[in-house]
mmCIF file of the C-alpha atoms, coordinates in Angstrom:
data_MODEL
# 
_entry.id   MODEL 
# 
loop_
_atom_site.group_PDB 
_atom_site.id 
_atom_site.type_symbol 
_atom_site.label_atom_id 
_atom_site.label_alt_id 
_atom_site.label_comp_id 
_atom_site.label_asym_id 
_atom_site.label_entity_id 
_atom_site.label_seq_id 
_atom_site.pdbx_PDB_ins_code 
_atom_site.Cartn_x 
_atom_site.Cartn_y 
_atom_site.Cartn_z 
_atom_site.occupancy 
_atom_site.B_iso_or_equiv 
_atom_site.pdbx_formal_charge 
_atom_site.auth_seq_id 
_atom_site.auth_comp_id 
_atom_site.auth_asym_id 
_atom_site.auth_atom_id 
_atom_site.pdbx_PDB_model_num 
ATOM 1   C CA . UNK A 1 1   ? 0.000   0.000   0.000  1.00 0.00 ? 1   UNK A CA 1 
ATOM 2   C CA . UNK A 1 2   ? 1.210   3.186   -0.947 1.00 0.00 ? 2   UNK A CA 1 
ATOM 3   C CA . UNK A 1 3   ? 0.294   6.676   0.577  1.00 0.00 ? 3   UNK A CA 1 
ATOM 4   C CA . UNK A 1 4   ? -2.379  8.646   -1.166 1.00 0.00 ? 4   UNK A CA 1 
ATOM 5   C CA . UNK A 1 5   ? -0.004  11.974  -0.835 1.00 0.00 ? 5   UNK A CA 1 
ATOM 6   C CA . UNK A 1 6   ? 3.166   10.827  -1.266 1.00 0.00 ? 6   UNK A CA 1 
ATOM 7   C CA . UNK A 1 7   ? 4.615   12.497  -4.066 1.00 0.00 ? 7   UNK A CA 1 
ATOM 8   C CA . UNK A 1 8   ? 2.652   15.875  -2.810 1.00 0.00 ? 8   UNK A CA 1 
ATOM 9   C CA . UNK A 1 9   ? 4.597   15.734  0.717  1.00 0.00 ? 9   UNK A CA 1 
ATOM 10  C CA . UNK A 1 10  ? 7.822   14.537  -0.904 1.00 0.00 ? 10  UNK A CA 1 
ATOM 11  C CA . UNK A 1 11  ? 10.108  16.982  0.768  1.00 0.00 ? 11  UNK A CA 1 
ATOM 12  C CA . UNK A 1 12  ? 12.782  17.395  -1.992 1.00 0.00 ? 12  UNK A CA 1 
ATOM 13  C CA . UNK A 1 13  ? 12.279  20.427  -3.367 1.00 0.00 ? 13  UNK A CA 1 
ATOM 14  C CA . UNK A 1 14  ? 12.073  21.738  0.159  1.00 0.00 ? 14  UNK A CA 1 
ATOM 15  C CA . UNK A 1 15  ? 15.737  20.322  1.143  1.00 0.00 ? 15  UNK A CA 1 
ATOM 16  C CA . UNK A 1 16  ? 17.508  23.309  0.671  1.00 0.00 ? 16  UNK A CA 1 
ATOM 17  C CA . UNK A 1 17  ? 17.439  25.649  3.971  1.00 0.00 ? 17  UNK A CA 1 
ATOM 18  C CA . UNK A 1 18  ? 14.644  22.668  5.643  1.00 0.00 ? 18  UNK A CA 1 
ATOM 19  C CA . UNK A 1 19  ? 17.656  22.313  8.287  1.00 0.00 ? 19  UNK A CA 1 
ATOM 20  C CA . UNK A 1 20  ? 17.319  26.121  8.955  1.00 0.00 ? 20  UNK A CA 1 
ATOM 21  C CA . UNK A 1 21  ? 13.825  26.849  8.661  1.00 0.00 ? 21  UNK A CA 1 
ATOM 22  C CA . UNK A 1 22  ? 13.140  23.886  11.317 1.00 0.00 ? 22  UNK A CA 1 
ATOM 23  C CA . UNK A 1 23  ? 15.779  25.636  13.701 1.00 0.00 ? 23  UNK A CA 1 
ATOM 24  C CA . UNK A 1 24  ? 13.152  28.565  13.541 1.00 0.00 ? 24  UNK A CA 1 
ATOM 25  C CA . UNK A 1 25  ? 10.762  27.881  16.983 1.00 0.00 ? 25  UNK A CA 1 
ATOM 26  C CA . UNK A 1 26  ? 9.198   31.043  16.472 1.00 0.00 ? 26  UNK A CA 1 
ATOM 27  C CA . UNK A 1 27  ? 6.874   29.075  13.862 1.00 0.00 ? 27  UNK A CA 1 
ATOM 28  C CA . UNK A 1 28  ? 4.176   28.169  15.435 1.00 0.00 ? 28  UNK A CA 1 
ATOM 29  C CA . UNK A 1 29  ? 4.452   24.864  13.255 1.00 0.00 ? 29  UNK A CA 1 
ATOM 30  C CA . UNK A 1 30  ? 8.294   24.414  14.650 1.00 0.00 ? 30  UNK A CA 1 
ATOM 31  C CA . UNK A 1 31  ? 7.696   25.581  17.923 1.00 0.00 ? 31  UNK A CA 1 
ATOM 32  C CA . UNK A 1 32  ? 8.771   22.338  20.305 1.00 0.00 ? 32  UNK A CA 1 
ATOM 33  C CA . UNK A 1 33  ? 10.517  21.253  17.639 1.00 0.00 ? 33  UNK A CA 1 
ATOM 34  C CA . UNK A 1 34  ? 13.780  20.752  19.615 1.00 0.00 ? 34  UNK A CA 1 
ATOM 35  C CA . UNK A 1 35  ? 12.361  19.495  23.229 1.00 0.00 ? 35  UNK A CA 1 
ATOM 36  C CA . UNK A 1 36  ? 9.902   17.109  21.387 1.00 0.00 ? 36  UNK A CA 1 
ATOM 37  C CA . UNK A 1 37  ? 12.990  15.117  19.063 1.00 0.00 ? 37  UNK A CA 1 
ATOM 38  C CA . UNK A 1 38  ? 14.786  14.865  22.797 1.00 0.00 ? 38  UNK A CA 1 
ATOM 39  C CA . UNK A 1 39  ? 12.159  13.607  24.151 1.00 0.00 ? 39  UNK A CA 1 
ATOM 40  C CA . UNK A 1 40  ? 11.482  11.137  21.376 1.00 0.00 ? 40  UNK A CA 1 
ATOM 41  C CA . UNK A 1 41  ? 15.190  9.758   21.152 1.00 0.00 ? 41  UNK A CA 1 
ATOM 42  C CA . UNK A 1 42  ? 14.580  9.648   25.409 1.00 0.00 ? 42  UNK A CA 1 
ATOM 43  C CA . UNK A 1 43  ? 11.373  7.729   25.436 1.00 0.00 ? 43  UNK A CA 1 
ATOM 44  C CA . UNK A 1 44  ? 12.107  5.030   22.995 1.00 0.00 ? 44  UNK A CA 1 
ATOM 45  C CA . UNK A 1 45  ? 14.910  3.528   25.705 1.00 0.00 ? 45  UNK A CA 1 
ATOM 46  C CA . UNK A 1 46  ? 16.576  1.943   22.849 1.00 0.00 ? 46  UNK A CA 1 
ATOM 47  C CA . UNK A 1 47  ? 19.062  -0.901  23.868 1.00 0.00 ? 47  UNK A CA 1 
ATOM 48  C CA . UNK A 1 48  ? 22.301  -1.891  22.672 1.00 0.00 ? 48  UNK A CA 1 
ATOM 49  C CA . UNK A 1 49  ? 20.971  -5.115  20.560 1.00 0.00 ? 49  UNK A CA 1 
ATOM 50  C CA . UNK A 1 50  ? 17.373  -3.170  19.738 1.00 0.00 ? 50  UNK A CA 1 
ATOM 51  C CA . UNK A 1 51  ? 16.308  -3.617  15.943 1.00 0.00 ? 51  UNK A CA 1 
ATOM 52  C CA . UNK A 1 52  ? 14.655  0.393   15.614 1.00 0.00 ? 52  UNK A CA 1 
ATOM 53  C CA . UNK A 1 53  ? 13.019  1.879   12.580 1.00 0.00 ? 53  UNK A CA 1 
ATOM 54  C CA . UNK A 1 54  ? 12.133  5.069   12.189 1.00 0.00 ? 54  UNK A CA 1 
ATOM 55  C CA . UNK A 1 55  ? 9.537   6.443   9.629  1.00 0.00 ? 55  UNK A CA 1 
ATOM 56  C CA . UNK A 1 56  ? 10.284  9.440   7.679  1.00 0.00 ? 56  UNK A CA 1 
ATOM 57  C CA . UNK A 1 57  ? 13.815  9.893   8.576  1.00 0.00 ? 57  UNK A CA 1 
ATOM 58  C CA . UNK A 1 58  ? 14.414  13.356  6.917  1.00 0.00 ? 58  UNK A CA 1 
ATOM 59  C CA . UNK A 1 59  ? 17.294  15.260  7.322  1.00 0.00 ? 59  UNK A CA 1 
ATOM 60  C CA . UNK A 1 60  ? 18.741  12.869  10.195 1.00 0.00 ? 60  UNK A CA 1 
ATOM 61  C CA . UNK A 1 61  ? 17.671  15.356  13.052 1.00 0.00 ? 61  UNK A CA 1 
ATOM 62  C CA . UNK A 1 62  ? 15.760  12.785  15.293 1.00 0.00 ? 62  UNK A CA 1 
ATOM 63  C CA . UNK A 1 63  ? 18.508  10.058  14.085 1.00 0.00 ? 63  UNK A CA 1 
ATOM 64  C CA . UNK A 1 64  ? 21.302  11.938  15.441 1.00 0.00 ? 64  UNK A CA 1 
ATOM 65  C CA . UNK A 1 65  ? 19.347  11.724  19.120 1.00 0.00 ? 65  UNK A CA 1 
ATOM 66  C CA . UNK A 1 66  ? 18.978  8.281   18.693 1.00 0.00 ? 66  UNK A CA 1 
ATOM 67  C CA . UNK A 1 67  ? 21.127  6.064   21.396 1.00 0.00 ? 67  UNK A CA 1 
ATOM 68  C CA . UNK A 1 68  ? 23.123  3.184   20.156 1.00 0.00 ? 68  UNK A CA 1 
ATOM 69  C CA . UNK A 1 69  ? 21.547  0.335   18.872 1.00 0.00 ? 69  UNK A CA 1 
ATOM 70  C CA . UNK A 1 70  ? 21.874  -3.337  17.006 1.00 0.00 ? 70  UNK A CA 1 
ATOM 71  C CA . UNK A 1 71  ? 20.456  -2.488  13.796 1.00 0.00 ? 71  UNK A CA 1 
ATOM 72  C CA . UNK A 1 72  ? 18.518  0.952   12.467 1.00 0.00 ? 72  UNK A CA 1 
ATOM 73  C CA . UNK A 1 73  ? 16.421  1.010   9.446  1.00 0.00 ? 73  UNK A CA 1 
ATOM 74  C CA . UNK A 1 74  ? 15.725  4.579   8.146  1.00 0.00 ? 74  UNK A CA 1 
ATOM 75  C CA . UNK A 1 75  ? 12.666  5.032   5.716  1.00 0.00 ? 75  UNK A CA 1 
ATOM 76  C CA . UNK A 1 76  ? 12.009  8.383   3.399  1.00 0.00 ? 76  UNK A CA 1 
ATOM 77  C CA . UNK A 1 77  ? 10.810  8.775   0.315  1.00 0.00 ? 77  UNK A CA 1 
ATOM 78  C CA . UNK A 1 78  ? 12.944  11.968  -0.175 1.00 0.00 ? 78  UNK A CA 1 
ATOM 79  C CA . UNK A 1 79  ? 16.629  11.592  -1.913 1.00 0.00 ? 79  UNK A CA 1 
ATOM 80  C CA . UNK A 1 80  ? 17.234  15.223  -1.434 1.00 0.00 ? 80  UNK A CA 1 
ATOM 81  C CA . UNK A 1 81  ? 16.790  14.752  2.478  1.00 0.00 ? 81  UNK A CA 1 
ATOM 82  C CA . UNK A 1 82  ? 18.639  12.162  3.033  1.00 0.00 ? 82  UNK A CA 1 
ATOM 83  C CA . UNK A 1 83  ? 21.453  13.459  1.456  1.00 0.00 ? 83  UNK A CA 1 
ATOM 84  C CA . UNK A 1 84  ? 21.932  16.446  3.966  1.00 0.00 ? 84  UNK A CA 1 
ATOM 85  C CA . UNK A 1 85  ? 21.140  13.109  6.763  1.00 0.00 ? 85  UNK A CA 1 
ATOM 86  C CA . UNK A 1 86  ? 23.937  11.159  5.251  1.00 0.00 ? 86  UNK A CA 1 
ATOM 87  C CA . UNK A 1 87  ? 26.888  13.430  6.030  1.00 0.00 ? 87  UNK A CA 1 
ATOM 88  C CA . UNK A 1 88  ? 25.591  13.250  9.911  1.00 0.00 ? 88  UNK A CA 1 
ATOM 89  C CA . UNK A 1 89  ? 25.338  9.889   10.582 1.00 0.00 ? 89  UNK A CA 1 
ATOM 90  C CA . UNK A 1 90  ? 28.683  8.767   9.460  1.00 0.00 ? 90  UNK A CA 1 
ATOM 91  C CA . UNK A 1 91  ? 29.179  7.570   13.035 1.00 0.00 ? 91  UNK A CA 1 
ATOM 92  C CA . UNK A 1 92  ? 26.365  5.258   12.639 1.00 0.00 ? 92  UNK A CA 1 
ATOM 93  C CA . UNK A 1 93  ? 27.594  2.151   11.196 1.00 0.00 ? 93  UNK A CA 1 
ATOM 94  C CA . UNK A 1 94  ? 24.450  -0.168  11.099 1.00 0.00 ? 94  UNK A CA 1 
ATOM 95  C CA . UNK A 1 95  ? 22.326  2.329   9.753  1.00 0.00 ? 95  UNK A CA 1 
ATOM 96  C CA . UNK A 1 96  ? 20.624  1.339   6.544  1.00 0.00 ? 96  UNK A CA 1 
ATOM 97  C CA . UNK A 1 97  ? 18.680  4.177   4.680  1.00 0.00 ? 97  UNK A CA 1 
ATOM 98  C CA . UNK A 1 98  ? 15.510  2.675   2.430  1.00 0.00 ? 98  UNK A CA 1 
ATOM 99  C CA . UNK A 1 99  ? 14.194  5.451   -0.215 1.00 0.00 ? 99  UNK A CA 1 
ATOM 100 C CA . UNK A 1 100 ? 9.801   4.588   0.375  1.00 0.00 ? 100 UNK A CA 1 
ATOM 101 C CA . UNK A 1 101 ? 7.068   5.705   0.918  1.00 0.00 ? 101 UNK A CA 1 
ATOM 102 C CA . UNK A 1 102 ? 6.055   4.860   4.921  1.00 0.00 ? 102 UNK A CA 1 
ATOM 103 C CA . UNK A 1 103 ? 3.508   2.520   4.058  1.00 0.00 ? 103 UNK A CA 1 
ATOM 104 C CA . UNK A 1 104 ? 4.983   0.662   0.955  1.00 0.00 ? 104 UNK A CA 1 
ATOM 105 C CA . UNK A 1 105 ? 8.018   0.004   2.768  1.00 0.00 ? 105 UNK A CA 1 
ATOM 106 C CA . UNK A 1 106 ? 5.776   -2.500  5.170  1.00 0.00 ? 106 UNK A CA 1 
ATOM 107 C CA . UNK A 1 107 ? 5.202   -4.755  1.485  1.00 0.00 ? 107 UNK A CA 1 
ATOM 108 C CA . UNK A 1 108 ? 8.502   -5.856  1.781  1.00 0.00 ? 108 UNK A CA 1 
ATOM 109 C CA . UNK A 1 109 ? 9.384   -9.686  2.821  1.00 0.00 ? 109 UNK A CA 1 
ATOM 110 C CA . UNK A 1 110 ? 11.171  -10.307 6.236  1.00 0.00 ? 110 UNK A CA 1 
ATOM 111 C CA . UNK A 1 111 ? 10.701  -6.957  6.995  1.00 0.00 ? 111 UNK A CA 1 
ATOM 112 C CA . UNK A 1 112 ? 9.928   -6.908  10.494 1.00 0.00 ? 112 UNK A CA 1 
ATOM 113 C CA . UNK A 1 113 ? 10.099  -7.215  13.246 1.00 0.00 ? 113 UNK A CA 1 
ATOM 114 C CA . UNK A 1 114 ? 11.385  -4.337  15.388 1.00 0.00 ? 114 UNK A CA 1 
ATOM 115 C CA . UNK A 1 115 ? 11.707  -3.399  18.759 1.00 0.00 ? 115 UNK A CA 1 
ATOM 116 C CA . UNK A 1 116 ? 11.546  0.251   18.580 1.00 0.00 ? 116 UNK A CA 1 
ATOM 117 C CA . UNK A 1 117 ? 9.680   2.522   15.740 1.00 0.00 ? 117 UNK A CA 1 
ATOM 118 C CA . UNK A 1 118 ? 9.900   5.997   15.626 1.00 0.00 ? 118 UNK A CA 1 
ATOM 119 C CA . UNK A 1 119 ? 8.154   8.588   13.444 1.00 0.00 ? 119 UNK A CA 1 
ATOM 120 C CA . UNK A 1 120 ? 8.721   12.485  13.761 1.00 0.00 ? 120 UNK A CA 1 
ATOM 121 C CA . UNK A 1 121 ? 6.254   14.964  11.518 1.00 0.00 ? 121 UNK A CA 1 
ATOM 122 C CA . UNK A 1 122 ? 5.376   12.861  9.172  1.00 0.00 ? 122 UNK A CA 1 
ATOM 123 C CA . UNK A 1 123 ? 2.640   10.590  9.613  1.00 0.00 ? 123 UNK A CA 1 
ATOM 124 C CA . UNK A 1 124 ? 0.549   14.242  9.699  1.00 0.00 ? 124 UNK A CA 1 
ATOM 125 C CA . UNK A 1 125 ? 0.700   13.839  5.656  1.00 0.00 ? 125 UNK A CA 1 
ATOM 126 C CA . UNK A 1 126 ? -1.340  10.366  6.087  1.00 0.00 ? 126 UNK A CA 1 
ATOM 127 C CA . UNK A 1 127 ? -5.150  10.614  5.304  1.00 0.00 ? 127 UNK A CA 1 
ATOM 128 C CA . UNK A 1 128 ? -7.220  9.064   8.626  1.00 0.00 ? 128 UNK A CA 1 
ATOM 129 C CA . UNK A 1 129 ? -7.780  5.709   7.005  1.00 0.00 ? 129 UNK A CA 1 
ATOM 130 C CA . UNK A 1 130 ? -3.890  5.985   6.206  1.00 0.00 ? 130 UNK A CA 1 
ATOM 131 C CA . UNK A 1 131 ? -3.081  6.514   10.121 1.00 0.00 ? 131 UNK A CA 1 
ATOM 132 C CA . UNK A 1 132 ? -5.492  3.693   11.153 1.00 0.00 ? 132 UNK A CA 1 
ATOM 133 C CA . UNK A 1 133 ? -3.496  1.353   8.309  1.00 0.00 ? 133 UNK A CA 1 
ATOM 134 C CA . UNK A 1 134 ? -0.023  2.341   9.903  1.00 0.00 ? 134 UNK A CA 1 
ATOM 135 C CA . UNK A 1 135 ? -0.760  2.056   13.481 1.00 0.00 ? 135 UNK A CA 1 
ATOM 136 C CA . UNK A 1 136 ? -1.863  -1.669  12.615 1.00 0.00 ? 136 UNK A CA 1 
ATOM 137 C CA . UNK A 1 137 ? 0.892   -2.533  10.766 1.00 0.00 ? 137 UNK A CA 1 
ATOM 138 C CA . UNK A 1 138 ? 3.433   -0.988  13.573 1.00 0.00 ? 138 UNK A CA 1 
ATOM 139 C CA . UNK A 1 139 ? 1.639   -3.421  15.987 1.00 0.00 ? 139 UNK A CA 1 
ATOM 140 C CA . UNK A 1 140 ? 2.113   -6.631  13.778 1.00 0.00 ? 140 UNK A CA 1 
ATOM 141 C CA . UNK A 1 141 ? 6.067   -5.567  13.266 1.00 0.00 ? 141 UNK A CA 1 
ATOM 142 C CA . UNK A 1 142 ? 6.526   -4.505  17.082 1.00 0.00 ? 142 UNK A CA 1 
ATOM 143 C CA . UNK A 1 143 ? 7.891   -7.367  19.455 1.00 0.00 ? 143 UNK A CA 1 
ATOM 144 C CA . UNK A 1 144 ? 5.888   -8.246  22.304 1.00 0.00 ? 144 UNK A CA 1 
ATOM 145 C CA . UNK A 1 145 ? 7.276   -5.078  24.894 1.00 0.00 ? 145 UNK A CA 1 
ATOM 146 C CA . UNK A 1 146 ? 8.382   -2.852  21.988 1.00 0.00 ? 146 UNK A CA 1 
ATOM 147 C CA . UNK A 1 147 ? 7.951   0.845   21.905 1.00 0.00 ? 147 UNK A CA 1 
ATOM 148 C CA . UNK A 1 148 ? 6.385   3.258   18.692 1.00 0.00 ? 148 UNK A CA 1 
ATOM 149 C CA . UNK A 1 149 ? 7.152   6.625   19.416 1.00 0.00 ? 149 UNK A CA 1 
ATOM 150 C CA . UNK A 1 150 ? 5.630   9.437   17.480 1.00 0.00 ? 150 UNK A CA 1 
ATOM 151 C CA . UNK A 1 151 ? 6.371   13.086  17.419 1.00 0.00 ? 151 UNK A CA 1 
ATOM 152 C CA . UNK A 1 152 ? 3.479   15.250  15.127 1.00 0.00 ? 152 UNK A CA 1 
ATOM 153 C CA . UNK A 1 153 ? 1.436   18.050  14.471 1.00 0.00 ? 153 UNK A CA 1 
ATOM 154 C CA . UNK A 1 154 ? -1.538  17.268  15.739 1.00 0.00 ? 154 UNK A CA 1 
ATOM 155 C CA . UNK A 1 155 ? -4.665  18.930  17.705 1.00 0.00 ? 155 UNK A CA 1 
ATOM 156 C CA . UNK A 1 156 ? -6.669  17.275  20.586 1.00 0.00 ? 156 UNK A CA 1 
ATOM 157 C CA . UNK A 1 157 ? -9.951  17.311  18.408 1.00 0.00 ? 157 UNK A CA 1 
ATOM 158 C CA . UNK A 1 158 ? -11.975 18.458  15.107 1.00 0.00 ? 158 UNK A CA 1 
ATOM 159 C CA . UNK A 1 159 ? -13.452 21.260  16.930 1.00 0.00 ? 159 UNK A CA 1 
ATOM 160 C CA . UNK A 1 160 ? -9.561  22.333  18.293 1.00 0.00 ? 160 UNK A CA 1 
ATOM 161 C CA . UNK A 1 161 ? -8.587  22.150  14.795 1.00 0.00 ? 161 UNK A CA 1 
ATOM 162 C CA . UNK A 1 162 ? -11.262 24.644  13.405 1.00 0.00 ? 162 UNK A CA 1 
ATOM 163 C CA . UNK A 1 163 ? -10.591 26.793  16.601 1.00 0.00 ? 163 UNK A CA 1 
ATOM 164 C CA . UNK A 1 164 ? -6.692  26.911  16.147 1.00 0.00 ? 164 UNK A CA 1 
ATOM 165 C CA . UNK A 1 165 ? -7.212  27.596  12.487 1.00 0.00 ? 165 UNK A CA 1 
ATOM 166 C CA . UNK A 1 166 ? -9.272  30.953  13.056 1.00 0.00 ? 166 UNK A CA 1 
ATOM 167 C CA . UNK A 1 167 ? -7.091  32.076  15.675 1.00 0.00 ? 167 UNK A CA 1 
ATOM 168 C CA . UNK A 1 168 ? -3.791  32.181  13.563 1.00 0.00 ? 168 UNK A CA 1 
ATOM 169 C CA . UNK A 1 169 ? -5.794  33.440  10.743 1.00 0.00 ? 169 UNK A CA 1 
ATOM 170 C CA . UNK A 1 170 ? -7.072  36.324  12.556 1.00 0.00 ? 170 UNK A CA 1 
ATOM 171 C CA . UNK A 1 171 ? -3.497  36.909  13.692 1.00 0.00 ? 171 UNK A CA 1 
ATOM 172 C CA . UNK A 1 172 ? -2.674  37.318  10.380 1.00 0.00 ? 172 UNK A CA 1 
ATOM 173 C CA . UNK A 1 173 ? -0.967  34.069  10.195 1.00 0.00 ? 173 UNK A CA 1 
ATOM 174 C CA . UNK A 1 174 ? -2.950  32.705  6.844  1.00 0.00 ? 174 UNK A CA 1 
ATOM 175 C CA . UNK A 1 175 ? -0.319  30.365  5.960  1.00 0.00 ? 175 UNK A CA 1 
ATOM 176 C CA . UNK A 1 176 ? -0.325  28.515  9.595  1.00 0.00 ? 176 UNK A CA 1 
ATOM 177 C CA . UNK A 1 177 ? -4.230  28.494  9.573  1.00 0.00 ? 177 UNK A CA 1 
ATOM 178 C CA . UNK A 1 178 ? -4.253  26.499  5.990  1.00 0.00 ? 178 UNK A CA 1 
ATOM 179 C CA . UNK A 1 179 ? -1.132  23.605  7.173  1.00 0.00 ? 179 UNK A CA 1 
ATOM 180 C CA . UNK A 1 180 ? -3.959  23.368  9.877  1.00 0.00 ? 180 UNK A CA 1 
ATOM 181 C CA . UNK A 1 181 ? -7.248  23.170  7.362  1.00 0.00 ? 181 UNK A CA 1 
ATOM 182 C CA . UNK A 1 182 ? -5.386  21.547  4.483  1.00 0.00 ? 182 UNK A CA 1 
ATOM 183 C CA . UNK A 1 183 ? -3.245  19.036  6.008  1.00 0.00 ? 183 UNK A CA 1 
ATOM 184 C CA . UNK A 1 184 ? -3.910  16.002  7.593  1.00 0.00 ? 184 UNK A CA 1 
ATOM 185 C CA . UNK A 1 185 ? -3.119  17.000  11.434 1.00 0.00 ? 185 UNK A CA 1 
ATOM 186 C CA . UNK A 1 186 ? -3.358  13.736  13.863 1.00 0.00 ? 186 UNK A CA 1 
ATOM 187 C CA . UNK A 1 187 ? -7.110  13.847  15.843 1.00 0.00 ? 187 UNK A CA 1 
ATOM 188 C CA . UNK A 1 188 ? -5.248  12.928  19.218 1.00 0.00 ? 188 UNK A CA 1 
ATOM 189 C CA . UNK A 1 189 ? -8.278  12.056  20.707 1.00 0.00 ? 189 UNK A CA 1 
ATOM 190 C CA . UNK A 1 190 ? -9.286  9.346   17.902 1.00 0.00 ? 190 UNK A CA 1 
ATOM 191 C CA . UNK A 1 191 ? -5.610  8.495   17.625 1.00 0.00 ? 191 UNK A CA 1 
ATOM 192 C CA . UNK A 1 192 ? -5.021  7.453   20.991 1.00 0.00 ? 192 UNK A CA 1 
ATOM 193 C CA . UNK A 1 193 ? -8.587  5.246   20.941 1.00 0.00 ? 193 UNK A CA 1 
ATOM 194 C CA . UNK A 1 194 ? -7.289  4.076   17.425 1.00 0.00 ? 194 UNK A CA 1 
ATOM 195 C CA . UNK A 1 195 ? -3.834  3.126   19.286 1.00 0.00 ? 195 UNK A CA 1 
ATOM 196 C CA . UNK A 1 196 ? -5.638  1.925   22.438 1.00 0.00 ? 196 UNK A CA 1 
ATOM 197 C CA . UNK A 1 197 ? -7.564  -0.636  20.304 1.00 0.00 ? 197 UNK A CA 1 
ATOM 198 C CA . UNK A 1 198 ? -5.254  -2.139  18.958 1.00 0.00 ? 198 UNK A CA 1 
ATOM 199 C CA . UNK A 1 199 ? -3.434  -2.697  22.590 1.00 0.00 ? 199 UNK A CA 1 
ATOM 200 C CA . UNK A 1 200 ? -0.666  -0.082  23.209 1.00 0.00 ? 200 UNK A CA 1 
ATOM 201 C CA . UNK A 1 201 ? -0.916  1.771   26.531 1.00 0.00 ? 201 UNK A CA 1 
ATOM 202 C CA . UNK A 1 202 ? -0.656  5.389   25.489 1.00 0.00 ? 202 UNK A CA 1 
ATOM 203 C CA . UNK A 1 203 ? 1.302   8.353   26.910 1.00 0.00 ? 203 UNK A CA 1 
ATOM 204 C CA . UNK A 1 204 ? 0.772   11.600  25.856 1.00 0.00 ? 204 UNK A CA 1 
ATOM 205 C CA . UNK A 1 205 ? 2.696   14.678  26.049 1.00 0.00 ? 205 UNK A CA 1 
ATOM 206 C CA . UNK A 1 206 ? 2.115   18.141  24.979 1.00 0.00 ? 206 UNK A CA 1 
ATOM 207 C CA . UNK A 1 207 ? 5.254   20.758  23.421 1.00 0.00 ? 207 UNK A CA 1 
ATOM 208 C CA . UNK A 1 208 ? 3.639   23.419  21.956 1.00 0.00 ? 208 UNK A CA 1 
ATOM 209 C CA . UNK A 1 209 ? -0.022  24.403  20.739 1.00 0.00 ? 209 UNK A CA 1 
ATOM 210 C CA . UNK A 1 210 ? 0.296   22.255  17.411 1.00 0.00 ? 210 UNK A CA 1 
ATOM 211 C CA . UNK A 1 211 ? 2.690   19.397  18.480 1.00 0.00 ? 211 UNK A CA 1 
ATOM 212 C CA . UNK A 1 212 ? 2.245   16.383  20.669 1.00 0.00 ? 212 UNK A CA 1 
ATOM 213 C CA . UNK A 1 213 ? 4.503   13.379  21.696 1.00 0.00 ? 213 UNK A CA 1 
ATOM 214 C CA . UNK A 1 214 ? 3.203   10.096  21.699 1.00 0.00 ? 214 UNK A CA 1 
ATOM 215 C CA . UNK A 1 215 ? 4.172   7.193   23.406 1.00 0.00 ? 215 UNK A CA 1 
ATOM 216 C CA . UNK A 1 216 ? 2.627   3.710   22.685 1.00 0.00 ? 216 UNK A CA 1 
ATOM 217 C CA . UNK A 1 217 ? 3.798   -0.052  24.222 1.00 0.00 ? 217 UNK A CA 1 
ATOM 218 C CA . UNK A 1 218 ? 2.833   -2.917  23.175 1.00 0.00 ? 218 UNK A CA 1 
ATOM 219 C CA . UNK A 1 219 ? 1.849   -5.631  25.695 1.00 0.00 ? 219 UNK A CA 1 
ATOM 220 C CA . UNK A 1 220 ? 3.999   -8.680  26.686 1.00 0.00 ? 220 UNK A CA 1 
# 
């Protein structure tokens, strides 16, 4: 299965100054950005022999948090991005960097399973259905114990959405208020019953108005 928006949210053209324009936390988009990839590499307690994949790798900024670990698997569908990741990660000898979409990379044979799987902003570009998809194939490829960590723009619920939208448009923030309309921000409050479901426990955590951290485990 491949995401309906993939090519649309392909972040090459975008590649150029991305490393700078995420660095900007006055953006109420970026703001947490920082605090919520610590907390991300922190959460997923990765261990020494942990098999970790992380969705929508990017330009290597959550990767470069990332502790130690047996094997990493690093998933984007953008060349352009992982070419400014590349350079970073030299230290990271196991890492092995798959150019695919999110969800098409969970066709492949033998592909699980993992102990650890991490996604930062970009599961946000996944329609609902797309989401509900993902978070059942993460539980199939999770070992019993294992930890999916997410990091996203999201909003507690359809009404917060609408509400956040008018405020930033009548600060004369247009451009915030339509990421918010127009893109496909997580509904934390369906997520977590979505994730819940399934059997995770679910922690939440707030960083800024627009961005939440999310951590799910998977029962013994």
């Amino acid at each position: 299965m491949r995401s309906q928006h993939a090519d649309d949210y392909n972040h090459d053209a975008w590649a150029e100054g991305y490393d700078q324009d995420v660095a900007d936390e006055s953006h109420p988009i970026r703001a947490g950005y920082s605090a919520l990839l610590d907390w991300m590499a922190s959460a997923a307690e990765i261990g020494a022999s942990d098999r970790v994949l992380e969705l929508g790798s990017g330009s290597g900024n959550l990767t470069l948090r990332l502790s130690a670990c047996g094997e990493l698997i690093c998933v984007d569908i953008s060349a352009a991005m992982e070419a400014l990741a590349a350079p970073k990660l030299t230290h990271l000898s196991n890492r092995r960097f798959i150019q695919e979409d999110i969800l098409a990379v969970f066709d492949r044979p033998n592909f699980g399973p993992f102990d650890c799987v991490l996604s930062s902003y970009t599961v946000h570009h996944l329609t609902e259905e797309e989401k509900v998809w993902l978070f059942s194939r993460v539980w199939q490829q999770l070992v019993p114990g294992g930890r999916a960590v997410f990091g996203d723009l999201m909003v507690e619920t359809a009404a917060c959405q609408a509400g956040l939208a008018a405020r930033y448009r009548a600060q004369g923030q247009p451009d915030t208020a339509e990421s918010i309309e127009e893109e496909f921000f997580w509904r934390l409050e369906t997520a977590v019953e979505q994730l819940t479901r399934l059997g995770f426990w679910v922690q939440t955590r707030r960083f800024s108005d627009l961005t939440f951290g999310l951590l799910c485990r998977k029962g013994n």
